[in-house]
DRENLOLUM-652949 format. One record per atom (N, C-alpha, C, O): x, y, z. Coordinates in steps of 0.001 Angstrom, whole numbers, plus 500000, padded with zeros to 6 digits. Each point is the difference from the previous one (the first is absolute). Example, Ala and Ser with C-alpha at 12.3 -4.5 7.8 and 13.67 -1.06 7.14 Angstrom:
BEGIN
513190494310507800
499110501190500000
500900501200500000
501036499981500665
498614501069498615
500820501190500060
499230501090500730
500509501108500169
***
This chain:
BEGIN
503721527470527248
500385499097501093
498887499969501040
499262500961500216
500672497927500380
498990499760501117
500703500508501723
500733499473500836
498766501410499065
500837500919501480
499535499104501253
500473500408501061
498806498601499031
499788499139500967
501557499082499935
500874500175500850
499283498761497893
500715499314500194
501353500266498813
500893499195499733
499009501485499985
500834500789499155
500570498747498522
501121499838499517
497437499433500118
500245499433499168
499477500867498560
498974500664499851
502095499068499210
500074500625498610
498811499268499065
500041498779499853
498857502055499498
498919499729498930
500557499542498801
501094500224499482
497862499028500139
500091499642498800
500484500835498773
500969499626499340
498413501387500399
499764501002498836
501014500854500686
499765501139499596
501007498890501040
500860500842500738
501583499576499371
500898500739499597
499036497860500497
501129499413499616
499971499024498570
500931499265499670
498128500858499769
499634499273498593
499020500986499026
499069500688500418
501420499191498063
499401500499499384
498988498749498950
500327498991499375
498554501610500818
498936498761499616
499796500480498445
499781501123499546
500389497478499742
499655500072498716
498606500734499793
498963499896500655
501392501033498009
497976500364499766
499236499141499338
498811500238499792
501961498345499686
499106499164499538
498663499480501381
498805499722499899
502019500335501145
498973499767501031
498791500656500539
498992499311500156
500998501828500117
498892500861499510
499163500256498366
499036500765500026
501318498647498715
499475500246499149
499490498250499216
499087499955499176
501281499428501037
500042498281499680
498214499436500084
499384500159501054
500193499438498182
498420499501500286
500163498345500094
501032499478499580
498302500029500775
499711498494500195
500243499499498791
500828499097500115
498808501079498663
500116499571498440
501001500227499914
500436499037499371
500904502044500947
501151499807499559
500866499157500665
501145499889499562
498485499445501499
500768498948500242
499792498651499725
500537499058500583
498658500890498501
500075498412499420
500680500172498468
499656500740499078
501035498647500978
501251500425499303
499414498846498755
499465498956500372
500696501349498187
499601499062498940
501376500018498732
500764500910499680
499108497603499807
501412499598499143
499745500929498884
501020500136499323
497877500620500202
499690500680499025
500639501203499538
500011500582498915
500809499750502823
500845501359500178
501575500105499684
500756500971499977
499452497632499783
501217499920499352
500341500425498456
500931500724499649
497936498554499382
500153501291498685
499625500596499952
499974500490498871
499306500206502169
499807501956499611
500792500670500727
499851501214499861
501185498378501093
500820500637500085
501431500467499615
500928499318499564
499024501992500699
501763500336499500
501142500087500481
499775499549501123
501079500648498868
501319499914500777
500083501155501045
500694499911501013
498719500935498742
499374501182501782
499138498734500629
500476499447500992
498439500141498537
499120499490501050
501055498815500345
500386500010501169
500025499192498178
500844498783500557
501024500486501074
500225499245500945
500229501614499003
501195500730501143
498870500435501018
499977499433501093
499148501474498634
499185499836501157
499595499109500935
499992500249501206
499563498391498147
499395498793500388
501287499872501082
499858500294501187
501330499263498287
501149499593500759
500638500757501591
500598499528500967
498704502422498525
500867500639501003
498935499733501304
500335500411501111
498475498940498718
498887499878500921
500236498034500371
499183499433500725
501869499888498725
499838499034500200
500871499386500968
501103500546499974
498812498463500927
500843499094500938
500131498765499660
499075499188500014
502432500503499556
500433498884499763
499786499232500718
500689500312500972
498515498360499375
499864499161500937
501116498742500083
500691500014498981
499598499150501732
500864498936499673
499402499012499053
500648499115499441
497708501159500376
499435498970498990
500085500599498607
500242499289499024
499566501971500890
499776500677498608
501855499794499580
500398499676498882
500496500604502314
501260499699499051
500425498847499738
500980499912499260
498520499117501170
500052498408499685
498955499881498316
500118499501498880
499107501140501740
499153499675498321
500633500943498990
499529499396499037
501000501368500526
500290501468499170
501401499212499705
499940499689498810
501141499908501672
501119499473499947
499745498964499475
500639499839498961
498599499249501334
499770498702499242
499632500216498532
500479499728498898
498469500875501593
499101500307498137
500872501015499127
499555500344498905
501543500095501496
500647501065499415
501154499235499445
500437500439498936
500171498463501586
501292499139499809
499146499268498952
500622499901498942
498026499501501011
499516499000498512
499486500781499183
499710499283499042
499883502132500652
499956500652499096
501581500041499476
500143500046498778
500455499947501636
501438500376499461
500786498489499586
501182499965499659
498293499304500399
500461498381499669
500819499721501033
500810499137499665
499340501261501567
500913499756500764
499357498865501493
500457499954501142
498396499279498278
499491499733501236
498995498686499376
499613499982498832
500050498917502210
499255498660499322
498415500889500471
498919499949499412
501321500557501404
498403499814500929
499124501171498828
500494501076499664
498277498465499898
499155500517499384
498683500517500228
499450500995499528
500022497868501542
498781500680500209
499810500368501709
500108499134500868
499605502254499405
499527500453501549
498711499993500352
499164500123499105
500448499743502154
498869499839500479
500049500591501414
500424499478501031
499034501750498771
499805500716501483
498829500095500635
498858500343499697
501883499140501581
498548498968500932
499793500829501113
500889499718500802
498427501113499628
498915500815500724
498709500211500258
499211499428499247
500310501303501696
498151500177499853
499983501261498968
500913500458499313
498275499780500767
499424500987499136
500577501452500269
499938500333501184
500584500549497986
500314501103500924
501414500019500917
500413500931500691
500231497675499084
501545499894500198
500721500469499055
501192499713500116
498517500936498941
501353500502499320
500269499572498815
500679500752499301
498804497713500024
500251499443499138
499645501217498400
500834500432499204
498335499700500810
499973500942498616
501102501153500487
500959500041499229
499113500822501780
501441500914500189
501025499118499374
500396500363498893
500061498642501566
500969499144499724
500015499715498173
500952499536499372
497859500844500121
500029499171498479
500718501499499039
500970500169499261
497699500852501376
500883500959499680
501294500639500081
500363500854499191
500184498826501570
501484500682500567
500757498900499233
501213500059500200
498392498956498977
500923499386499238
499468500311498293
500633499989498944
498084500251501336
499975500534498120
500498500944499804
500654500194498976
499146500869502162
500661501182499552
501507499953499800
500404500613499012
500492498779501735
501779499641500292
500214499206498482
501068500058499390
497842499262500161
500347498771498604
499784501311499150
501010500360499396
497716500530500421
499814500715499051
501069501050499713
500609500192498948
499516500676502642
501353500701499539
501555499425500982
500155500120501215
500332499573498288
501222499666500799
500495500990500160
500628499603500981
499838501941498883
500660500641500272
499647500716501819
500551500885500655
498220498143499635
499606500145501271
500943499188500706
499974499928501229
500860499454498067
500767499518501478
500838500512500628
500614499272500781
499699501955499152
500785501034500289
499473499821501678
500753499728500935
497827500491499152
499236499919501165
499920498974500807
499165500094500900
501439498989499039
499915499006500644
501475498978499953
500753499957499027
499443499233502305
501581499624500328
500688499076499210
499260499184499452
501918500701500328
500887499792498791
499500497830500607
500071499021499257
499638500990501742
499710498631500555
498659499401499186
499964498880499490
498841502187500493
499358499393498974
499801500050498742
499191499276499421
501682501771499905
499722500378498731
501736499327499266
500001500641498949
500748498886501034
501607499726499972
499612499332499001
500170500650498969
499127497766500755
500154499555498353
498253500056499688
499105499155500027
500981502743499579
498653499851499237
500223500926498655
500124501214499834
499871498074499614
499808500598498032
499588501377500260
499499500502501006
501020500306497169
499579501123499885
498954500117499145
499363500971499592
500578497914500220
498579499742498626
498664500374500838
499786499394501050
499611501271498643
498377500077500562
499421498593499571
500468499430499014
498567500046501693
499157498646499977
498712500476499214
499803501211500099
499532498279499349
498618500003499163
498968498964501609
500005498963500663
499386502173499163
499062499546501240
498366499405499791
499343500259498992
500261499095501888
498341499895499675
499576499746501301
500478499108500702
498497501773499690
499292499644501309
498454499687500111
499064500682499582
500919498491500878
498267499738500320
499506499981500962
500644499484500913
498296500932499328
499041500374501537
498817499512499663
499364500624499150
499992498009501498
499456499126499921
498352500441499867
498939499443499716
501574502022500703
498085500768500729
499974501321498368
499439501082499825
501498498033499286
500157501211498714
500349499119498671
500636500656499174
499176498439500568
500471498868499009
498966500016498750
498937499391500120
501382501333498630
499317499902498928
499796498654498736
498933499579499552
502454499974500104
499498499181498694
501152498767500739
501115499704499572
498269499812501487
500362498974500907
501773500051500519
500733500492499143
499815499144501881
500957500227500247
501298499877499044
500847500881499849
499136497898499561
501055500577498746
499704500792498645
500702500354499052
498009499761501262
500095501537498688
500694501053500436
500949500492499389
498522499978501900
500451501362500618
501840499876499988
500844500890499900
499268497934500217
501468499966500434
500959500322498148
500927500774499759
498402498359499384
500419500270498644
499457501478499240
500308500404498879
499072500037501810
499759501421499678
501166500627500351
500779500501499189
499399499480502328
501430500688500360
500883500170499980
500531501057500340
500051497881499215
501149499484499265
500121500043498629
501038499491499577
497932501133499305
499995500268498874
499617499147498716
499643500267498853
500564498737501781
499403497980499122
498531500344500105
499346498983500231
499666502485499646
498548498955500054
499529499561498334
498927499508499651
501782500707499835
499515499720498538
500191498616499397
499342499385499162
502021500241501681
500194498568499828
499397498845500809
500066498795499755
499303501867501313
499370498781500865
498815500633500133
499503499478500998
499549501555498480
498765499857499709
498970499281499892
498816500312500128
501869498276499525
498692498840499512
499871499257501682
498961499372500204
501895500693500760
500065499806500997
498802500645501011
499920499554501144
499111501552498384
499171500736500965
498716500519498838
498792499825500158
501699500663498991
498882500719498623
498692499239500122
498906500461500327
501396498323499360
498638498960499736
499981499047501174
500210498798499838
499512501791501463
500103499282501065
501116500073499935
500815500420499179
499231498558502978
501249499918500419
500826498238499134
499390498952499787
502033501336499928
500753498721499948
501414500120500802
500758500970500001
499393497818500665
501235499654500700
501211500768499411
499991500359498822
501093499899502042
501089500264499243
500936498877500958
500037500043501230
500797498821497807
500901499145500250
501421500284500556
500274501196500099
500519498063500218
501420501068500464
500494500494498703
500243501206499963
500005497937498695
500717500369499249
499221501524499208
500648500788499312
497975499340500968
499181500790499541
500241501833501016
499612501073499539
501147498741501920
500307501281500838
501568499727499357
500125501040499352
500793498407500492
501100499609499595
500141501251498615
500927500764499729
498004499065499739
500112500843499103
499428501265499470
500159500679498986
499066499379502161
499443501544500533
501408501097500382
500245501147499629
500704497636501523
500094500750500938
501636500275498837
500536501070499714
499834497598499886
501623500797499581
501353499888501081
500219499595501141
500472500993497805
501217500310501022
500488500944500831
500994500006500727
497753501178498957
500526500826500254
499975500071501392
499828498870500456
500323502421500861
499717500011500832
498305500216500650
499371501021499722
500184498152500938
498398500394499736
499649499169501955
500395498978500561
498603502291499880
500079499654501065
497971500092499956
499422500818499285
500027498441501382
498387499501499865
499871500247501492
500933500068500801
497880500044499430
499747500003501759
498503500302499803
499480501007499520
499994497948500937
498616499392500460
499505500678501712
500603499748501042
498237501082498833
499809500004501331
498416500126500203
499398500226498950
499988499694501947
498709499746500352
499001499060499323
498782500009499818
502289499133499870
499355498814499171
498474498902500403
499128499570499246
501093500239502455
498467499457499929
498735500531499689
499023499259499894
500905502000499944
499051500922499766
499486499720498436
498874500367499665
501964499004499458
499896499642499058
499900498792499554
499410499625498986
501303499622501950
499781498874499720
498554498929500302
499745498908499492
499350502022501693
498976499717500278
498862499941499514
499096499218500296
500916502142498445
499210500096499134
500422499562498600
499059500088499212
502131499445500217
500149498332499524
499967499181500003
500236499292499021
499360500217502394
499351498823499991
498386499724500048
499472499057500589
499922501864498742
498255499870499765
500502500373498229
499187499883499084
501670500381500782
499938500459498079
500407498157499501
501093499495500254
497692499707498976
500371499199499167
500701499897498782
500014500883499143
500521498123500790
501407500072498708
499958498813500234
500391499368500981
498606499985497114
500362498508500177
499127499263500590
498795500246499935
501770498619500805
499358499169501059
500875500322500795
500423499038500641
500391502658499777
500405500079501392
499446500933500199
498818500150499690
502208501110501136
500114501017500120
501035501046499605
501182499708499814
498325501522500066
501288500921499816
501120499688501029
501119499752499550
498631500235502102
501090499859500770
500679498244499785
500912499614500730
498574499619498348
500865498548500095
500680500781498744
501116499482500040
498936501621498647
500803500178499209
501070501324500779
500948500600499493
498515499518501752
501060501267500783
501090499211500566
501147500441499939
498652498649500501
500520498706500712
501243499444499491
501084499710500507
498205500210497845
501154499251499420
501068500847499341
501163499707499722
497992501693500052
501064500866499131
500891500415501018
501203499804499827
498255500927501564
500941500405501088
501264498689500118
501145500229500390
498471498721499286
500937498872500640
501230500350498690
501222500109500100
498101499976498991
501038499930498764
500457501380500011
501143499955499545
498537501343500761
500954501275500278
500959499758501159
501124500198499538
498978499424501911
500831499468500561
500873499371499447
501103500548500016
498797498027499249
500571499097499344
501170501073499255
501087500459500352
498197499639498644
500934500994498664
500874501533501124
501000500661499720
498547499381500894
500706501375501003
501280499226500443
501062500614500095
498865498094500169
501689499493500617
500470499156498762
500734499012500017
498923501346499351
500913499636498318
500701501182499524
501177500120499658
497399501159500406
501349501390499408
500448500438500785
499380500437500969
502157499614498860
500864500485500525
500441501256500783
500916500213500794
497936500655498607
499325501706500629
498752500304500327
499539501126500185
499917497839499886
498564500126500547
499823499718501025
500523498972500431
498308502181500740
499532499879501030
498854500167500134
499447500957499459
499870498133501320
498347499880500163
499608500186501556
500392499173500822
499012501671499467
499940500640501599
498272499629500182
499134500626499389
500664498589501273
498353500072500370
499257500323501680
500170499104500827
499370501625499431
499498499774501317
499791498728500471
499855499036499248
500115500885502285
499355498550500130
498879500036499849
499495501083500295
499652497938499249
498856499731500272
499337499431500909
498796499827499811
501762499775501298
499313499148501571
499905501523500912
499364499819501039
501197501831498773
499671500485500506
498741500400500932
499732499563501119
499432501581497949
498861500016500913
498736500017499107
499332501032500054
500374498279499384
499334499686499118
498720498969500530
499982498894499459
499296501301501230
499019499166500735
498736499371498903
499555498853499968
500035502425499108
499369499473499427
499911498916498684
499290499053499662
502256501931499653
500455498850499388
500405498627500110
500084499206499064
500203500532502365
500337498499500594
498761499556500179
499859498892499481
499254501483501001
498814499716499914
499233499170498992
499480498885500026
500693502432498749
499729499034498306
500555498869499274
499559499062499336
501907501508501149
500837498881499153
500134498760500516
500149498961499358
499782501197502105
500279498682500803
501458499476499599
500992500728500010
499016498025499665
501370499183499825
501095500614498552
501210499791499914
498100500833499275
500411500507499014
500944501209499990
500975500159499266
498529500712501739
501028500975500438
501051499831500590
500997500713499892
498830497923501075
501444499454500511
500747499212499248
501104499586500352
498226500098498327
500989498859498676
500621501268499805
501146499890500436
498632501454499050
500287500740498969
501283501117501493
500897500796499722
498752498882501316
501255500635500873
501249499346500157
501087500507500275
498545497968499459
501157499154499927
501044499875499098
501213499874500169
497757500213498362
500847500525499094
500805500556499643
500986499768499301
498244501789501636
500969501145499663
501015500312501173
500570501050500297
499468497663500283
500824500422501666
501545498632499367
501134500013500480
498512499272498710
500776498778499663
500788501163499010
499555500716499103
501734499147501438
501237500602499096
500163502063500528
500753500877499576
498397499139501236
499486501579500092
500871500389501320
499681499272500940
501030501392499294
500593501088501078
499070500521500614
499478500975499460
500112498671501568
498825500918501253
501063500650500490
501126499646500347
498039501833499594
500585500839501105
498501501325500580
499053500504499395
501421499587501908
499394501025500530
500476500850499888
501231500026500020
497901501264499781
500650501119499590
499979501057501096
500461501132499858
498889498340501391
500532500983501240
499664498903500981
499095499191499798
501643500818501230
500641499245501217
498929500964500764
500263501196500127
498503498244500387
499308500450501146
500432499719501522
499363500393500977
502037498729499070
500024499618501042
501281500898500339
500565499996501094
499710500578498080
501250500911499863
499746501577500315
498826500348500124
502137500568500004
499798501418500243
499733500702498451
499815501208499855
500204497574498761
499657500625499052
498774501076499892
500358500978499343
498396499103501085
498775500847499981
500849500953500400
500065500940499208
500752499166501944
500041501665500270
501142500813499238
500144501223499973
500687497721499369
500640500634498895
499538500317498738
500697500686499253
497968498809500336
499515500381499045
499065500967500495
499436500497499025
500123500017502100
498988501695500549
500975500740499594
499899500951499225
501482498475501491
501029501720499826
500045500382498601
499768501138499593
500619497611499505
500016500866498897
498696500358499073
500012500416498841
498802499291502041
498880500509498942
499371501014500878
498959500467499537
501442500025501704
499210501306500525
500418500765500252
499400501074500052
502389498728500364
500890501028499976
500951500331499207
500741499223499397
499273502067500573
501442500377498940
500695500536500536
500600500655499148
500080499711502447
501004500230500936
499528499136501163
498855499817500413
502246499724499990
499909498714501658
501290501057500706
500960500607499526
498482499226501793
501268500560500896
501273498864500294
499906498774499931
501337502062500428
500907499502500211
499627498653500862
498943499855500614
502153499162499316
500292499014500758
500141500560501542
499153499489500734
501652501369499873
500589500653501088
498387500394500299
499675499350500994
499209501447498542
499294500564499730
498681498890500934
499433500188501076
500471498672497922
499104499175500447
500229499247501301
499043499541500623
502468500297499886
500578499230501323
499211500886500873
499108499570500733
501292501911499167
499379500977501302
498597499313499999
499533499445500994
499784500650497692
498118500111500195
499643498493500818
499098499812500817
502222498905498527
499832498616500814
499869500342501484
499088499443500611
501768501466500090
500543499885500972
499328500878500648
500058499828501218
499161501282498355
498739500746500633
498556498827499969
499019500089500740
501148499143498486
498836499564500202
499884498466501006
498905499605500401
502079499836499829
500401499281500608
499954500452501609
499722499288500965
500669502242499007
499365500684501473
498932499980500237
499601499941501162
499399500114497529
498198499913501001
499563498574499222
498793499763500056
501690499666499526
499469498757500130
500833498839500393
500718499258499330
499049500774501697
501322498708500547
499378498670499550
500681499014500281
498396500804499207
499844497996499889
500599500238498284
500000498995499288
500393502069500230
500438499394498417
501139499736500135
500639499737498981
500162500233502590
501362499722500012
500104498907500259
501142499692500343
497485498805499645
500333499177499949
499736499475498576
500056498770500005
499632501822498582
500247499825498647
500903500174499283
500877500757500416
499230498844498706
501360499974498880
500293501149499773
499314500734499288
501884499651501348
500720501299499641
500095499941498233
499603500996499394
500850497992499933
499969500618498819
498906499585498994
500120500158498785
498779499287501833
498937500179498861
499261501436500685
498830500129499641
501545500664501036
499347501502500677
500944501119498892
499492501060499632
501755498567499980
501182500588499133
499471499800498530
499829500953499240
499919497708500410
499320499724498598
498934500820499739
499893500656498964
499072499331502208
498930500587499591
499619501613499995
498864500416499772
502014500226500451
500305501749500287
499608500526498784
500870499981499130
498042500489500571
499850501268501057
498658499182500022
499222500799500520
500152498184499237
497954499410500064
500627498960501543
501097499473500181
498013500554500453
499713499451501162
500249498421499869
499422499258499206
501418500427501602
500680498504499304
498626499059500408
499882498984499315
499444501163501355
498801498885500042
499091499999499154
499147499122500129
500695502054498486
499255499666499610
499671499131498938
498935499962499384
502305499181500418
500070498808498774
499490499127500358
500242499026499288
498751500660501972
500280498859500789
498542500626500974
499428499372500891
500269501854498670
498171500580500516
499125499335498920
499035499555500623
500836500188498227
498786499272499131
499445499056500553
500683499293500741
497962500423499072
499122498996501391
500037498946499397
499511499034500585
501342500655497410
499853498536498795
500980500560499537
500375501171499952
500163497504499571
501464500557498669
499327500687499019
500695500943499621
498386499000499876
499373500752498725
500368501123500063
500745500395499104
498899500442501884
500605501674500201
501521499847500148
500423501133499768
500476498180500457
501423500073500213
500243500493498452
500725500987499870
498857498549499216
500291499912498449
500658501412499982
499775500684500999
500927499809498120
500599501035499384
498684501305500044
499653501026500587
500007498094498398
499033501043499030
498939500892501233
499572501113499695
500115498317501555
499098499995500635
501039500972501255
499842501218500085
501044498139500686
500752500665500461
500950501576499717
500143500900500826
500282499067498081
500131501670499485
498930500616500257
499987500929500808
498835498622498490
499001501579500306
499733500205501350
499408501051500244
500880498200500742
499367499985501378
500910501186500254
499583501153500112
501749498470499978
501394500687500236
499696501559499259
500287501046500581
499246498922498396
499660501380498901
498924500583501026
500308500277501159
499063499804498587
498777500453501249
500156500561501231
499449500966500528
501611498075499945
500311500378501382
500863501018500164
500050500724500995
500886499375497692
501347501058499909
499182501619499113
500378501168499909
498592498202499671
499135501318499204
499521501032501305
499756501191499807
500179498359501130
499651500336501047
500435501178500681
499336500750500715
502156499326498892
500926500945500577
500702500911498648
501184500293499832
497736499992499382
500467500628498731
500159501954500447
499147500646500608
501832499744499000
500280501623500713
499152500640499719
499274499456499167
500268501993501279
499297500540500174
500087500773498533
501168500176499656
498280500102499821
500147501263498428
500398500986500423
500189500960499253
***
């Protein structure tokens, strides 16, 4: 306790995760690659470190009701900058499609009509793409033998009726992410009298297409108007044909509300693993409200939302770029590493 103003410490009244003291910069860029190498420990892990946002349960509920045939909407598109959350968001649904018995972990509101069938998954990361985007995808899904002639000898289109029959009936969930990164350097690869990106163009149009025909299929792509400067750059008008596309028939959602007290519900649950009482935090409001009298002309309850991190600091970044997720945790990590106990 501070014997001046007899306000209660941080580390006094919270126990700080040790991911925060031990976490490097590389482990927080989170990649779709980590969904099949992980197991049902790491997937429960992922979850007991995770915060349901109002966007992630809008997306997870949706995509969980059309894996299960219970739903029209097929394809999502989560629209953020860079470092908002969108790959968190891709994962926290491969892993829930791969094992369902994770829904134990999460509220009967978003998990209520989702199948017990595991989904057959395929993910692509635009900055990792080997025998062009629908090879990788028919690799994953187990068809590469039948659509081989599609990538082997060069790239060829795949038509709707041609993913139609990749994809099946079964349950099968696809999710596209960091796609301009790829798509930029398809458009200098010739094919033809075009390009590789006019055959990305047309096949992406026809996987959408065929995704709201099967009845259990979901196709999740990042946006692409994010933050992608250089790729807008290259593509010019082409990158905005190929966003339209995938925005025509597509569910946008954000996957964290920056304008919301969401950020500081997602610190608590990634730096702490004990928060003090409610009764607990009123006193510390109400000591601190004694030496700083101008916060008593601010929002009593975005000062409540933001307990125990300093409610101004969602709203200290000098550009939205730093507001982003990815960028904001480590600041918060750093600052809470700070007050790690003595050995």
């Amino acid at each position: 306790m501070n014997s001046g103003y007899n306000i209660p410490l941080v580390k006094s009244l919270c126990d700080i995760s040790q991911d925060v003291f031990s976490m490097s910069r590389s482990e927080q860029v989170e990649h779709l690659s980590s969904i099949a190498s992980a197991d049902i420990t790491i997937a429960r892990a992922f979850y007991s470190r995770n915060h349901v946002t109002s966007g992630m349960s809008e997306f997870l509920r949706g995509a969980l009701k059309r894996l299960s045939g219970e739903s029209q909407q097929a394809v999502f598109e989560l629209r953020q900058a860079m470092g908002g959350g969108k790959t968190h968001n891709m994962i926290a649904l491969g892993l829930l499609a791969r094992f369902p018995e994770l829904k134990e972990l999460l509220p009967d509101a978003i998990t209520a009509e989702m199948g017990e069938e595991p989904a057959v998954i395929a993910t692509i990361n635009g900055r990792d793409v080997r025998n062009f985007i629908w090879g990788d995808i028919a690799e994953q899904l187990g068809q590469a033998d039948a659509f081989r002639d599609h990538w082997v000898n060069g790239p060829k289109e795949m038509s709707e009726g041609d993913w139609m029959r990749l994809i099946g009936e079964r349950p099968t969930l696809i999710m596209l992410d960091e796609l301009p990164t790829y798509l930029a350097i398809a458009h200098t690869k010739t094919v033809g009298e075009g390009t590789l990106l006019d055959l990305l163009k047309y096949s992406l149009a026809n996987l959408f297409s065929a995704a709201m025909k099967l009845k259990r299929c979901v196709v999740v792509v990042a946006s692409l108007d994010a933050a992608y400067d250089e790729a807008r750059r290259v593509l010019g008008g082409q990158l905005a044909d190929l966003q339209k596309e995938t925005s025509r028939g597509a569910k946008s959602i954000t996957p964290v509300d920056l304008n919301t007290g969401e950020i500081y519900d997602i610190l608590r649950k990634r730096l702490f693993t004990r928060l003090p009482a409610t009764r607990t935090g009123q006193k510390w409001r109400g000591s601190r409200r004694r030496i700083s009298p101008p916060m008593r002309r601010r929002s009593r309850a975005e000062r409540s939302r933001s307990r125990p991190s300093r409610w101004q600091m969602k709203s200290s970044a000098p550009i939205p770029s730093t507001q982003a997720t990815r960028t904001f945790c480590p600041c918060l990590r750093r600052t809470r590493s700070s007050v790690r106990p003595a050995a």
